[in-house]
C-alpha positions in Angstrom: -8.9 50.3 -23.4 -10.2 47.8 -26.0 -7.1 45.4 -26.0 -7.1 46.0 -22.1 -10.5 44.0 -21.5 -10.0 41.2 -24.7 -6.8 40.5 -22.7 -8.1 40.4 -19.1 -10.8 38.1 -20.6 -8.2 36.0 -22.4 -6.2 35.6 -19.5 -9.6 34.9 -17.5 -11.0 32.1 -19.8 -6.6 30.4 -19.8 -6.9 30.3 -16.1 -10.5 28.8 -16.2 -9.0 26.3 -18.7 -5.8 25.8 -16.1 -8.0 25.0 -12.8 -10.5 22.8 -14.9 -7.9 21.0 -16.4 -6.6 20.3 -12.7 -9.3 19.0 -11.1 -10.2 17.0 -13.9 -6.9 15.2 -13.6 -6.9 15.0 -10.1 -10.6 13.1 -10.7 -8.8 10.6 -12.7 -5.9 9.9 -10.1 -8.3 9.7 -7.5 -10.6 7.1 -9.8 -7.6 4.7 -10.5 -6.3 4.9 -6.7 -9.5 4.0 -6.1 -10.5 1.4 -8.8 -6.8 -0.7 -7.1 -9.1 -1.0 -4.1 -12.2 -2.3 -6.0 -10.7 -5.6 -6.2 -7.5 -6.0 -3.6 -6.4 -8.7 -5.7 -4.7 -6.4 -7.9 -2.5 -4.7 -5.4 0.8 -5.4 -5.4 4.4 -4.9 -3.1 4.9 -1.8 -5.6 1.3 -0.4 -5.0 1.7 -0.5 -0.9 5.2 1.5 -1.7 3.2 3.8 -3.3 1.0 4.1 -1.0 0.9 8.1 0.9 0.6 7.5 4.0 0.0 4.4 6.6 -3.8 4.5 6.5 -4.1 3.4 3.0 -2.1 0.1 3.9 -4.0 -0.2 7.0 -7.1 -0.5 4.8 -5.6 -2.3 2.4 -4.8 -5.3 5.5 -8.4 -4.8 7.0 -10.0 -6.0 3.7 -7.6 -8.1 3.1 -8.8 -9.8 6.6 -12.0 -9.9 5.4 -11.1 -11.5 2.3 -9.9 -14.0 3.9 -12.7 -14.9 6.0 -11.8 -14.6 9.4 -14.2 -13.5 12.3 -14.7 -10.4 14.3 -12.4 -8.3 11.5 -12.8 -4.6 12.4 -10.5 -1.6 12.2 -9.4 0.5 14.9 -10.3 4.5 15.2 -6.9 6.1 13.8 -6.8 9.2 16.0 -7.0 6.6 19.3 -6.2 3.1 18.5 -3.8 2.4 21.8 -1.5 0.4 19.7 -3.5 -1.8 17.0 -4.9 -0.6 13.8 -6.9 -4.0 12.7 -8.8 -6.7 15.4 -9.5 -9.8 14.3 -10.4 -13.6 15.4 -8.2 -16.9 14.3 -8.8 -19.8 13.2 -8.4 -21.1 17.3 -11.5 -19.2 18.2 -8.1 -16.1 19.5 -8.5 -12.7 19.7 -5.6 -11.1 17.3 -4.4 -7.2 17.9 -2.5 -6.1 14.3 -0.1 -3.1 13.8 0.2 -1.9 10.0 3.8 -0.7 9.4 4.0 0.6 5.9 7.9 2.0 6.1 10.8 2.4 3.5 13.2 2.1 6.5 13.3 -0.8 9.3 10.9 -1.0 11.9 12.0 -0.2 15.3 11.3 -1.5 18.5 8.1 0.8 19.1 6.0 -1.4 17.0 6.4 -4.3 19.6 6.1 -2.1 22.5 2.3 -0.5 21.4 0.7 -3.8 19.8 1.9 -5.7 22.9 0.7 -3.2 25.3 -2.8 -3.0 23.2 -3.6 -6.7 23.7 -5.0 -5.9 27.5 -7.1 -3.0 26.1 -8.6 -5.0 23.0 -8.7 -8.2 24.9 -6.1 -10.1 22.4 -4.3 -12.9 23.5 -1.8 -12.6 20.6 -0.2 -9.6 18.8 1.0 -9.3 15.1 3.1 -6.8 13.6 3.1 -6.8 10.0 5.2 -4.6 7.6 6.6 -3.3 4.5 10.1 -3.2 5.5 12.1 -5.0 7.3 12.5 -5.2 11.5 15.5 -4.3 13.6 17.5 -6.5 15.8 16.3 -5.0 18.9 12.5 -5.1 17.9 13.3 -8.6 16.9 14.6 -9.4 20.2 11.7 -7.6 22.2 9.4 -9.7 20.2 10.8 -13.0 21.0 10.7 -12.3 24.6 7.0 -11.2 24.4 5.5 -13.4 22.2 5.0 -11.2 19.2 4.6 -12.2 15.6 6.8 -10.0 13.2 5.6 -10.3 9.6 8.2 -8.4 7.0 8.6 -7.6 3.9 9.1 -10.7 2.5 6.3 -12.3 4.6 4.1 -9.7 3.0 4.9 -10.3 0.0 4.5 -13.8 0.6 0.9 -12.8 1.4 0.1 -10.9 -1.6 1.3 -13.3 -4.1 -0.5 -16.6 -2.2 -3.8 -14.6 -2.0 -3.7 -13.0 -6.0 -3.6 -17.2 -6.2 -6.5 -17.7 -3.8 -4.3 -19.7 -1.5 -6.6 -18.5 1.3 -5.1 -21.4 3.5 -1.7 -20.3 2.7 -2.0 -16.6 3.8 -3.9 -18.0 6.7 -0.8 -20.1 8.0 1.8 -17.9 7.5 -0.4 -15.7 9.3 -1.1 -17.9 12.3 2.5 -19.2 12.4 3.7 -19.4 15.7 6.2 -16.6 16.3 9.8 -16.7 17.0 10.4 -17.0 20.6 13.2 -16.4 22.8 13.2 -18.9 25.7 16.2 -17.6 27.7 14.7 -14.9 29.3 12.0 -16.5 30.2 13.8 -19.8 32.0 15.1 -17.1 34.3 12.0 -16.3 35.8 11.7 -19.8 37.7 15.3 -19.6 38.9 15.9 -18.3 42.2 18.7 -16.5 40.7 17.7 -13.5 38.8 21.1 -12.3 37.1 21.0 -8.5 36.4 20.3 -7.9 32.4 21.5 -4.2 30.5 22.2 -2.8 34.1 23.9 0.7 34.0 27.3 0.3 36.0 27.7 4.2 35.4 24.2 5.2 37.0 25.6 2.9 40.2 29.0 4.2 40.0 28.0 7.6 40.5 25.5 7.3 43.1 28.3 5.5 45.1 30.4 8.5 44.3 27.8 10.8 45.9 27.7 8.8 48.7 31.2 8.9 49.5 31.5 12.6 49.0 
């Protein structure tokens, strides 16, 4: 009966030891996440890989705004942002809407479609998608058409290294850089030709068909 309670005690005081030992090493991860933050000049293309989930790099871009001076910097309410995680003024006295992207894989055209529909709502008159990854074809395309600045992986890390340098003017052009544009689409408009664009010949097929039947 003895050996019964040193053991339960034993095995008592090694799980104390366990759980202890846990949360004092989940402390220390938490302090040196946290100590990357206290100066953003430290963080690196490697650190936003790291990052676990999209809100840490949305942080990461929002101070990284206010680093670099701009006006009317503020972050939008994750759980209802319409589109755009950071808000922020230019250079020009313009209202900027921001989408964070933090993805292994390419972006997709979503990205375009919610920052450009949030400019209304926040009262932008430019949208900026900026990412750790690189952008499809498609969402390049949409983004041509509407105006949309794409900034990728490359741009980013563009960013990073220009600002660890305090080339503040630097991260401020690329950042301000007029986007890519895509003209064609748009020289339509004033013709008093509009030619049909991605129309479905099977969708008019087969109403035809049910019209003959």
């Amino acid at each position: 009966m003895k050996g019964i309670l040193i053991a339960i005690i034993a095995a008592t005081i090694l799980i104390i030891i366990i759980v202890r030992n846990k949360i004092v090493t989940k402390h220390k991860e938490g302090h040196q996440v946290s100590s990357v933050y206290d100066d953003i000049r430290t963080v690196s293309i490697t650190d936003i890989d790291r990052m676990e989930d999209g809100s840490e790099f949305e942080m990461y871009l929002y101070r990284l705004f206010l680093e670099l001076g701009y006006q009317g910097v503020y972050k939008t309410i994750g759980a209802r942002d319409f589109g755009a995680d950071i808000v922020f003024t230019d250079r020009e006295d313009i209202r900027n809407v921001v989408q964070a992207k933090r993805y292994t894989d390419s972006v997709g055209i979503s990205a375009v479609q919610e920052v450009f529909s949030s400019m209304r709502y926040y009262k932008a008159r430019k949208a900026i998608v900026i990412a750790s990854a690189k952008f499809t074809e498609p969402c390049e395309t949409l983004a041509g058409v509407n105006h949309v600045k794409l900034l990728d992986r490359d741009d980013l890390i563009y960013m990073i290294e220009a600002f660890k340098k305090d080339d503040i003017q630097a991260v401020k052009d690329k950042v301000e850089a007029e986007p890519r544009m895509i003209l064609e689409s748009w020289s339509e408009v004033n013709n008093t030709i509009l030619h049909e664009i991605r129309k479905d010949y099977k969708a008019e097929s087969d109403v035809q068909k049910m019209k003959e039947v």
